[in-house]
N, CA and C of each residue as an Amber inpcrd file, in Angstrom:
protein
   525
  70.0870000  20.1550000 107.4830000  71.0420000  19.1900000 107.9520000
  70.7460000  17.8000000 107.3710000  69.5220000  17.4500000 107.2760000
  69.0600000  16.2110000 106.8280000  69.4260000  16.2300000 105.5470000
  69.0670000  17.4570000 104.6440000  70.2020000  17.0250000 103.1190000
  71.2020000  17.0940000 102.9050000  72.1230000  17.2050000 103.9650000
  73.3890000  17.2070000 103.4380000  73.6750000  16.1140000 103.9710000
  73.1940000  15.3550000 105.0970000  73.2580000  13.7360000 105.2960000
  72.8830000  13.0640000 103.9320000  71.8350000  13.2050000 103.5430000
  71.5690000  12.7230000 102.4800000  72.5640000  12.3630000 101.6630000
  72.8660000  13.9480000 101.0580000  73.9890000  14.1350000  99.4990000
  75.2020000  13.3280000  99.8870000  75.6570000  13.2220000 101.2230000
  77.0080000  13.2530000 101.8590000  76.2840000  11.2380000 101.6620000
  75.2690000  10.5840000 102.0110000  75.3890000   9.3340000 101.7370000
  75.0950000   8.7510000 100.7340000  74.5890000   9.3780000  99.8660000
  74.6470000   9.1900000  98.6150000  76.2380000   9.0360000  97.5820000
  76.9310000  10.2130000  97.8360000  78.4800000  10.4410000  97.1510000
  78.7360000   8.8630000  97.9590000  78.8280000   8.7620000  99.1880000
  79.7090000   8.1420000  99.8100000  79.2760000   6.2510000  98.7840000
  77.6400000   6.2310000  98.6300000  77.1650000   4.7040000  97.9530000
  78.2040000   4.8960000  96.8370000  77.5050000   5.9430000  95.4240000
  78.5850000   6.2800000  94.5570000  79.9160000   5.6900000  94.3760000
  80.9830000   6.1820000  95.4710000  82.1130000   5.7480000  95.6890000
  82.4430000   5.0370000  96.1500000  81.7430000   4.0170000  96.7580000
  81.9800000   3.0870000  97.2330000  81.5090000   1.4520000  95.8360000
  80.5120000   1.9150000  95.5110000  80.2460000   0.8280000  94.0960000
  80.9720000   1.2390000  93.2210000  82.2220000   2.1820000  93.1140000
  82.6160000   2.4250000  91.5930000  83.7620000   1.1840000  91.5620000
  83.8880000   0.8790000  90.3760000  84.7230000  -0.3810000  89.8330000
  86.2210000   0.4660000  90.2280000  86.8190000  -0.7320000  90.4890000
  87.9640000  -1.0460000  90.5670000  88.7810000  -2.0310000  89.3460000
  90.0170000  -2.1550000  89.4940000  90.5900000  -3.0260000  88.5150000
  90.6490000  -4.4490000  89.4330000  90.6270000  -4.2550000  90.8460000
  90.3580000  -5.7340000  91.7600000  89.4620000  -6.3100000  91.4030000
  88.3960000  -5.6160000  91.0550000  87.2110000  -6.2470000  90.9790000
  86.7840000  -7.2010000  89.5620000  87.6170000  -6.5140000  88.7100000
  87.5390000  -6.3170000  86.9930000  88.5090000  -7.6470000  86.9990000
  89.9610000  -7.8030000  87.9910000  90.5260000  -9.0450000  87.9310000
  89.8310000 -10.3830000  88.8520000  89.4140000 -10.1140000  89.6400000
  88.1210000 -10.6750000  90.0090000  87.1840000 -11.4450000  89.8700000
  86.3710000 -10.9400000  88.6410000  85.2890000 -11.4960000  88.3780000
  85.6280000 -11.8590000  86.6910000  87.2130000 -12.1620000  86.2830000
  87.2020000 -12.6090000  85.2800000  88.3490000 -13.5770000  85.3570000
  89.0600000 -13.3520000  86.3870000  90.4430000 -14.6900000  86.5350000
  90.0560000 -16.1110000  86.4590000  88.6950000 -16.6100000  86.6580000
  88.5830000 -17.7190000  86.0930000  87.8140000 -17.9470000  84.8780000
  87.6890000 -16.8990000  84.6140000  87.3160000 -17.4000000  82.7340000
  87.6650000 -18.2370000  82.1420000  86.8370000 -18.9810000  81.3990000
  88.0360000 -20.0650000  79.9880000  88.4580000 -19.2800000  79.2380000
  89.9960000 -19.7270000  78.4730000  91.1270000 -18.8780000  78.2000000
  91.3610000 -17.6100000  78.2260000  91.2210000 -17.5750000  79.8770000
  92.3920000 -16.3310000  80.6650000  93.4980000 -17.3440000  81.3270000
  94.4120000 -15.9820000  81.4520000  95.3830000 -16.7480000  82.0380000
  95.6790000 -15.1930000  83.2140000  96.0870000 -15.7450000  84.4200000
  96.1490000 -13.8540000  85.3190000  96.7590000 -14.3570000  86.4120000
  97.5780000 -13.3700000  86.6070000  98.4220000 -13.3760000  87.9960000
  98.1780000 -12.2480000  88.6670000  98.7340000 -12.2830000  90.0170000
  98.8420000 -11.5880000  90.9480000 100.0070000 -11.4000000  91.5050000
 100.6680000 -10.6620000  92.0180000 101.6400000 -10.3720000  92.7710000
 101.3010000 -10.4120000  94.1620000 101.5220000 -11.5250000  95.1060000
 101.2770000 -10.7960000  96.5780000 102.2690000 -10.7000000  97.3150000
 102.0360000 -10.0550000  98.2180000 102.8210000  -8.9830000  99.3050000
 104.1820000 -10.1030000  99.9150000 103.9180000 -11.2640000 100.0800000
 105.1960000 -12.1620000 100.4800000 106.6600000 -12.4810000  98.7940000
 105.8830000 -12.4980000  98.1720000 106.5850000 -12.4980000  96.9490000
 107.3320000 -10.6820000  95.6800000 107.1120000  -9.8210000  96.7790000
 107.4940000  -8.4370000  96.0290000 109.2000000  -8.7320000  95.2720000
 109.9830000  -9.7210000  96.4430000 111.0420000  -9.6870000  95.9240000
 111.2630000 -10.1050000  94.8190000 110.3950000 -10.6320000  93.9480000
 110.7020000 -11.1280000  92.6700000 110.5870000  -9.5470000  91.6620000
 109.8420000  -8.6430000  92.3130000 109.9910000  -7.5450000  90.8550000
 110.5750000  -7.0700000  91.3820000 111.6010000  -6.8470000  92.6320000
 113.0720000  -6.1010000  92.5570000 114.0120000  -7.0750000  91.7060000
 113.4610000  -8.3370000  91.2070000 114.8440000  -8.7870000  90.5790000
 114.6880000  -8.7190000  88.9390000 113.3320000  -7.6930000  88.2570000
 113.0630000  -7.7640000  87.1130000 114.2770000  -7.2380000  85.9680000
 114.2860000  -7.8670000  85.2950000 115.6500000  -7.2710000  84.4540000
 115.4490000  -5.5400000  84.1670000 116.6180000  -5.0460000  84.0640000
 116.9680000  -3.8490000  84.2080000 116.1890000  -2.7890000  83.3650000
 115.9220000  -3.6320000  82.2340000 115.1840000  -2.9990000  80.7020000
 114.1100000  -2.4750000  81.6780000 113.1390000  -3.3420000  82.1870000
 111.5610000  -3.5410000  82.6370000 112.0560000  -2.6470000  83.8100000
 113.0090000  -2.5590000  84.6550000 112.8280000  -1.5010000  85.8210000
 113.1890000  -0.0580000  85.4810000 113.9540000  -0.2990000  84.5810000
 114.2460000   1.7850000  83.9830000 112.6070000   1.5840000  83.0580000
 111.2850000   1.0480000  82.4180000 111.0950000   1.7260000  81.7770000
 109.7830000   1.5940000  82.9830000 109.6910000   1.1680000  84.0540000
 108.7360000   1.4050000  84.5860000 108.7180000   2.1800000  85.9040000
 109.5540000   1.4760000  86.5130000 110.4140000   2.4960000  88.1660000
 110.1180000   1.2560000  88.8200000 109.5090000   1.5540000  90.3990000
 109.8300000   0.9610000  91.2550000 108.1970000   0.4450000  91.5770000
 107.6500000  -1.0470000  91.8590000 106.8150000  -1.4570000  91.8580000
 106.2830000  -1.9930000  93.0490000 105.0730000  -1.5190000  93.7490000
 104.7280000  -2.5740000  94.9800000 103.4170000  -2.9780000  94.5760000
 102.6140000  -2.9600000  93.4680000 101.5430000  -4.2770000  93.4000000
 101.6100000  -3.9750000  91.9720000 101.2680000  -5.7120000  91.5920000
 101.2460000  -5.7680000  89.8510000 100.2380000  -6.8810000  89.8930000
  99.1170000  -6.8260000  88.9060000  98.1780000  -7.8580000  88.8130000
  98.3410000  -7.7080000  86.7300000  98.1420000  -8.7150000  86.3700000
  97.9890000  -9.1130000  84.9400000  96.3660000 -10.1370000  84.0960000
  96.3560000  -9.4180000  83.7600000  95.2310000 -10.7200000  83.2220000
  95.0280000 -10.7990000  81.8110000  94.8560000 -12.1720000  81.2190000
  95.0620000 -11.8490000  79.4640000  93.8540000 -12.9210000  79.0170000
  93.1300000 -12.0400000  78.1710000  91.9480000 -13.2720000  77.8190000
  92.2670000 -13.7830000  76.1340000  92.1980000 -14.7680000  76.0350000
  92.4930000 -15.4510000  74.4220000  91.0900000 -15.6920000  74.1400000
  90.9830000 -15.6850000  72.5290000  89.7370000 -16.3870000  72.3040000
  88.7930000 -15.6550000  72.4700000  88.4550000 -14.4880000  72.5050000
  87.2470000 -13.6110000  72.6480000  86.1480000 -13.1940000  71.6130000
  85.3110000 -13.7110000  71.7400000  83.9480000 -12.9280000  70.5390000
  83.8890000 -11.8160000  70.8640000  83.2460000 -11.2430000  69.5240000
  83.2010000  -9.8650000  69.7720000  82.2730000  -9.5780000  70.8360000
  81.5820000 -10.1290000  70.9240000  80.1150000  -9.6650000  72.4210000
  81.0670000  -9.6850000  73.4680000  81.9620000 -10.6070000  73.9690000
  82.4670000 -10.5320000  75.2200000  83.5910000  -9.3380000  74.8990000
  84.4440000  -9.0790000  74.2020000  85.6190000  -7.7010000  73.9520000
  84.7070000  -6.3440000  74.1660000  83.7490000  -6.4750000  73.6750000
  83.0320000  -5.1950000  73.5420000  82.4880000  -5.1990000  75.2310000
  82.0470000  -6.2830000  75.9810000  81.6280000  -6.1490000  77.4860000
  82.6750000  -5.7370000  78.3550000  84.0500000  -6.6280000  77.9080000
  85.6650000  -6.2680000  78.7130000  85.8020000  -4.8780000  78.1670000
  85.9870000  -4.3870000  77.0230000  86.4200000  -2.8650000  76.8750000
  85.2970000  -2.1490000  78.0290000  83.6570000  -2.1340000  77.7530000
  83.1470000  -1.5420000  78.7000000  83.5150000  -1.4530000  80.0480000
  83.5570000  -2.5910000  80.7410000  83.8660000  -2.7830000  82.1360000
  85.2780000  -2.3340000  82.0100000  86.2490000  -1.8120000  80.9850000
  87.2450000  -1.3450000  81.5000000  87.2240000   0.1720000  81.7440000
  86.6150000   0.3970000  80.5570000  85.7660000   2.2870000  80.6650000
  85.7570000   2.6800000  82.0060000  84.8730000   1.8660000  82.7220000
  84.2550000   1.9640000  83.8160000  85.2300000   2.1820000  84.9310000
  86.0020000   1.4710000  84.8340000  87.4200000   1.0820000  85.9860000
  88.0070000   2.7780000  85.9420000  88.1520000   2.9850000  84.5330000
  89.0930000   4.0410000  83.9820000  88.3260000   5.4050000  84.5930000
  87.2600000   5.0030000  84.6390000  86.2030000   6.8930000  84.7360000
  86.6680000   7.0190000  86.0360000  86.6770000   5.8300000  86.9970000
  86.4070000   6.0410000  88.5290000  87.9900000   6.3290000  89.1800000
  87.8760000   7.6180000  88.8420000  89.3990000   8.5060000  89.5580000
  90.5950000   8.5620000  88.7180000  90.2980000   7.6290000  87.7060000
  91.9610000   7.4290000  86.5540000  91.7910000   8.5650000  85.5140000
  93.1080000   9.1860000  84.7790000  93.3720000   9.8150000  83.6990000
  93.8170000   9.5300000  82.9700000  92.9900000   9.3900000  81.5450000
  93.8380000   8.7460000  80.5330000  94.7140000   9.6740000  79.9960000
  95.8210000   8.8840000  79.8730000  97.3480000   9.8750000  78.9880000
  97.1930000   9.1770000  77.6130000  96.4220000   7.8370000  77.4990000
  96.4500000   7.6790000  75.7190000  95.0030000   6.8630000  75.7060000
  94.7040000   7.1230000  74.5320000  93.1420000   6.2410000  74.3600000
  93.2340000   6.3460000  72.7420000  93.0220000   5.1670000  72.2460000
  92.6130000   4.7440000  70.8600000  92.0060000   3.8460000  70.7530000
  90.1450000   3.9030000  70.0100000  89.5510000   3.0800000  70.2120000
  88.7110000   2.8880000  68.3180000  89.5380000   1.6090000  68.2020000
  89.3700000   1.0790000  66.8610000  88.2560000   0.1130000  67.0790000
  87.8010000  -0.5420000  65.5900000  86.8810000  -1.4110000  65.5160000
  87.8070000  -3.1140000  66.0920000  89.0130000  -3.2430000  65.8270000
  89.5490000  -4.5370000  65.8490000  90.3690000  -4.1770000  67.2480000
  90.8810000  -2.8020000  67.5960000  91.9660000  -2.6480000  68.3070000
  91.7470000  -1.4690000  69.2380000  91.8180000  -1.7420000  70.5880000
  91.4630000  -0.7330000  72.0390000  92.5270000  -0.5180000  72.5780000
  93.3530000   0.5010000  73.1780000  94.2680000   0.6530000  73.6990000
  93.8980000   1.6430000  75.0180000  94.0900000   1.6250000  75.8080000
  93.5590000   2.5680000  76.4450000  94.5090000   2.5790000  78.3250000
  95.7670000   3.3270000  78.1940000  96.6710000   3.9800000  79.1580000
  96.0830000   4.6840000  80.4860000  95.4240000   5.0210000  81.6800000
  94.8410000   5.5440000  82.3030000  95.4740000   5.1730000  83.7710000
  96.3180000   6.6390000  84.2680000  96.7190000   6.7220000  85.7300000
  96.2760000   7.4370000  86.6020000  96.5830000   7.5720000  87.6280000
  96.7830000   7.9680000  88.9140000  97.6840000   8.5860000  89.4170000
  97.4750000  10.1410000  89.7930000  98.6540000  10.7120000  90.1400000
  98.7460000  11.1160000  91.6280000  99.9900000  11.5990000  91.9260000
 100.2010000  12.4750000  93.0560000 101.4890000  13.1400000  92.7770000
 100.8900000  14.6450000  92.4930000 101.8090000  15.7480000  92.0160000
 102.1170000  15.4570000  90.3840000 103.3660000  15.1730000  90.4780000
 104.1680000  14.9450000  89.1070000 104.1020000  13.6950000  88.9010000
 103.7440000  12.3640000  89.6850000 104.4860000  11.0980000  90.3230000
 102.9770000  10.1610000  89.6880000 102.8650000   8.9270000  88.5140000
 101.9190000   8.5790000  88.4100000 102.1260000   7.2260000  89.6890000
 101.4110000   7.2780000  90.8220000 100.8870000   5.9980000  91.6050000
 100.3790000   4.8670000  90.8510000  99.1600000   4.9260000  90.3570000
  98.7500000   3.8660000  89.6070000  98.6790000   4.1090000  88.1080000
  99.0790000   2.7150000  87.3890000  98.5250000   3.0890000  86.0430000
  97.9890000   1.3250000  85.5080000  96.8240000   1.7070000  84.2260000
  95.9770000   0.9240000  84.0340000  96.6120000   0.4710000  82.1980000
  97.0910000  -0.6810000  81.9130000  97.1410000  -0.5180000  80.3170000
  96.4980000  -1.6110000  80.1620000  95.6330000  -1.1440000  79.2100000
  94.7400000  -2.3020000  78.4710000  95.0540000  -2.3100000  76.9710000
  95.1400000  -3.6210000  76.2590000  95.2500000  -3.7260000  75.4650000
  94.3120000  -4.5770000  74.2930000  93.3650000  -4.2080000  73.7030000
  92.6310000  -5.1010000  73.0300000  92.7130000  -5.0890000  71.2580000
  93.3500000  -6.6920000  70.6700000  93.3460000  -6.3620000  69.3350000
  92.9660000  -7.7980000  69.1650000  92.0010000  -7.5140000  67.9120000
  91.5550000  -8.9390000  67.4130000  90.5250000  -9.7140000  68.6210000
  90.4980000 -11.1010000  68.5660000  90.5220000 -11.6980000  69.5830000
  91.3870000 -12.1600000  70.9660000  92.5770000 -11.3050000  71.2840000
  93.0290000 -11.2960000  72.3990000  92.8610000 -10.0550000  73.3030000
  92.8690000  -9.9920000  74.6360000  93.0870000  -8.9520000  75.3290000
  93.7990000  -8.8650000  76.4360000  95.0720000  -7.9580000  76.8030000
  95.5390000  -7.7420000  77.8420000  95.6440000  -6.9650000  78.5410000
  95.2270000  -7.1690000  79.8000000  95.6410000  -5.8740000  81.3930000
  96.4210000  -5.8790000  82.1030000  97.4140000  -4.6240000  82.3380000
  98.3240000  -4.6910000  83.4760000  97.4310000  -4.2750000  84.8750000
  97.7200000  -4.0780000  85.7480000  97.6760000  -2.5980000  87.0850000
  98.9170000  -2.5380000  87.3550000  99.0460000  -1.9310000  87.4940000
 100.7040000  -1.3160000  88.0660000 100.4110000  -0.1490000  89.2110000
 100.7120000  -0.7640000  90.2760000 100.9240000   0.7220000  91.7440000
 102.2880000   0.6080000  91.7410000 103.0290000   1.9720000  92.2630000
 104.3450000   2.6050000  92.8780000 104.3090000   3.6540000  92.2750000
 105.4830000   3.7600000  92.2090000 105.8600000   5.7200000  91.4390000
 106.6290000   5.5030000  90.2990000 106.1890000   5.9580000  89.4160000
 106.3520000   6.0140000  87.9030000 106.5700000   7.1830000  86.9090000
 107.5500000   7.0910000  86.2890000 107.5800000   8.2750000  85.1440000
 106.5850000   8.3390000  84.7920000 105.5810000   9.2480000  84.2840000
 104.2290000   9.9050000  83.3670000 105.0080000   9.3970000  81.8000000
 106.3060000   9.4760000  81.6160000 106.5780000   9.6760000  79.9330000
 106.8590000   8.2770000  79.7280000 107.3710000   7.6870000  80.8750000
 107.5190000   5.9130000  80.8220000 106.2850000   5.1410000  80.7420000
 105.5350000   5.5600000  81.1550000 104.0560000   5.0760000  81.1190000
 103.7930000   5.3840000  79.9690000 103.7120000   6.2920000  79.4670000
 103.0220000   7.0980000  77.8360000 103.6840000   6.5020000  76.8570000
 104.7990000   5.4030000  76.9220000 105.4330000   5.0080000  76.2020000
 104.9000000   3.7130000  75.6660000 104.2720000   2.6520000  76.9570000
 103.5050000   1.9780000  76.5960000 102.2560000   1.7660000  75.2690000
 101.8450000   3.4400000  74.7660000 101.0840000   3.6320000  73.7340000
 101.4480000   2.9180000  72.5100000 102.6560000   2.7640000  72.1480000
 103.3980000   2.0050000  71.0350000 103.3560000   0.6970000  71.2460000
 103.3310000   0.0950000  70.2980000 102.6690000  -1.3850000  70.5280000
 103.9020000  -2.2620000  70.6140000 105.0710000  -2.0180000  69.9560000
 106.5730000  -2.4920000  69.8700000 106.8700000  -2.2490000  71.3880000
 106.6400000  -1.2170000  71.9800000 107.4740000  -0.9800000  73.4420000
 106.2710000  -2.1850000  74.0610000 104.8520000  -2.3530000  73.9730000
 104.1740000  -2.6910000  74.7490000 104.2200000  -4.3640000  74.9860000
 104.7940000  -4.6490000  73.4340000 105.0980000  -6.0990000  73.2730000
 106.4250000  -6.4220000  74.2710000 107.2630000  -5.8650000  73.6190000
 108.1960000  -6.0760000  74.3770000 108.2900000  -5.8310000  76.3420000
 107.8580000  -4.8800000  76.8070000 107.6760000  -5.1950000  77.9380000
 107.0310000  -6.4230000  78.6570000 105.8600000  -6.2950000  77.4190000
 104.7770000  -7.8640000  78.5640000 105.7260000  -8.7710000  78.2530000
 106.5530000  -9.1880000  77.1460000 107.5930000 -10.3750000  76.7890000
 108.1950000 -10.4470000  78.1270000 108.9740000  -9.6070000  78.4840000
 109.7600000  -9.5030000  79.7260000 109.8930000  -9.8630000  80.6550000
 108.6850000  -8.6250000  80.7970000 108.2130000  -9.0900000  82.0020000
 107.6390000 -10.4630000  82.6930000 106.6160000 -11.0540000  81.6080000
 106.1810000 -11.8350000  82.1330000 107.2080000 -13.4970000  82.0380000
 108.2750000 -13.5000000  81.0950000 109.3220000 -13.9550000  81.3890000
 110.1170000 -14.4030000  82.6870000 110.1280000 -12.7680000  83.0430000
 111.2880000 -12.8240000  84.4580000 110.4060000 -13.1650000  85.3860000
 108.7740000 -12.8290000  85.4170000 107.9110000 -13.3560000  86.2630000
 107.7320000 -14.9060000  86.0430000 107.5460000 -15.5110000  85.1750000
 107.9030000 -17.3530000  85.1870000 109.0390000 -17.6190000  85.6650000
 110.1020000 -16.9620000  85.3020000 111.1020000 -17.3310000  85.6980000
 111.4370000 -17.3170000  87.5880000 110.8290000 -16.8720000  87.4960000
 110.9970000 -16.5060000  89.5510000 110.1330000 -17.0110000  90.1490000
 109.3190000 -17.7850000  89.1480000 107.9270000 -18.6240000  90.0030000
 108.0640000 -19.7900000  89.7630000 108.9260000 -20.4150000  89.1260000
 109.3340000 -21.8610000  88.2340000 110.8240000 -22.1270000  88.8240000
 111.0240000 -22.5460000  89.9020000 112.0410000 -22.3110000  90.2770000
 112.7780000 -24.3070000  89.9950000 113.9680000 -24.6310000  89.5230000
 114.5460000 -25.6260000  88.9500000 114.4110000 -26.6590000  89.8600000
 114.1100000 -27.8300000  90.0310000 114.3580000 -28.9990000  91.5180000
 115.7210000 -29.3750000  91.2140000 116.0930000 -29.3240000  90.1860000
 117.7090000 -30.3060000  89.4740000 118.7210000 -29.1060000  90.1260000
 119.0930000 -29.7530000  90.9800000 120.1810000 -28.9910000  91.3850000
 121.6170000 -28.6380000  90.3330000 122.0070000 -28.7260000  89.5410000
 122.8420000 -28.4590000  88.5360000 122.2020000 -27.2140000  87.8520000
 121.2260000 -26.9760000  87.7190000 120.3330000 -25.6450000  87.1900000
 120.6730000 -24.2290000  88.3680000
């Protein structure tokens, strides 16, 4: 009985220290040149009003966090790709992974059934890097689409567009 207390508190440390992407936005949102948002729970109504493109290619959204670092040496890209590994091992499945010397891509969700819950896109080329999280219910092939760098541009354009746009709201009443 005493070892299976054991094993049983052991799994439980395990899972309880494994990284998260909270944590990963966390302990890097105040970096010099990042820039990262959050979505919180009083403000959802702004991604029901995301233009139509961004809601057919993603579905329906209840938490979105972003974070984008500029300016990166290679020592720090190579520490962010790690610590993203890490995020990715603990319960996520990657549907795409390509890992170049200049350029990291790396797609990794969360399912239930057919239905991806969470998904993770990281993007690292050169000296920039960007992360979504995305929770709700999501196409698997809409997500996998993100792998292309044209669809991937264009979404963060968008998105993060209609997201200024709904957070920048005009004082000039004629606007």
């Amino acid at each position: 009985m005493k070892k299976i207390i054991l094993v049983l508190s052991i799994c439980f440390l395990l899972v309880s220290c494994g990284s998260s992407f909270q944590s990963f936005y966390n302990d890097h949102k105040a970096d010099l040149g990042t820039t990262s948002f959050q979505v919180p729970n009083f403000m959802k109504a702004i991604l029901s009003n995301i233009s139509s493109e961004v809601k057919h290619g993603i579905g329906n959204i209840s938490d979105f966090k972003y974070i984008k670092f500029e300016g990166v040496s290679a020592i720090k890209r190579q520490r962010l790709i790690e610590e993203m590994n890490n995020v990715t091992n603990s319960g996520y499945t990657d549907i795409f992974r390509k890992n170049e010397i200049d350029n990291t891509r790396i797609i990794s969700v969360r399912e239930a059934g057919i239905v991806v819950t969470d998904a993770i896109i990281f993007i690292s080329s050169g000296t920039e890097i960007s992360a979504y999280y995305l929770q709700g219910h999501f196409d698997p092939d809409k997500i996998k689409s993100f792998s292309d760098e044209d669809t991937f541009n264009s979404f963060s354009t968008d998105l993060l567009k209609n997201y200024n746009t709904n957070i920048n709201p005009s004082f000039n009443p004629e606007n």
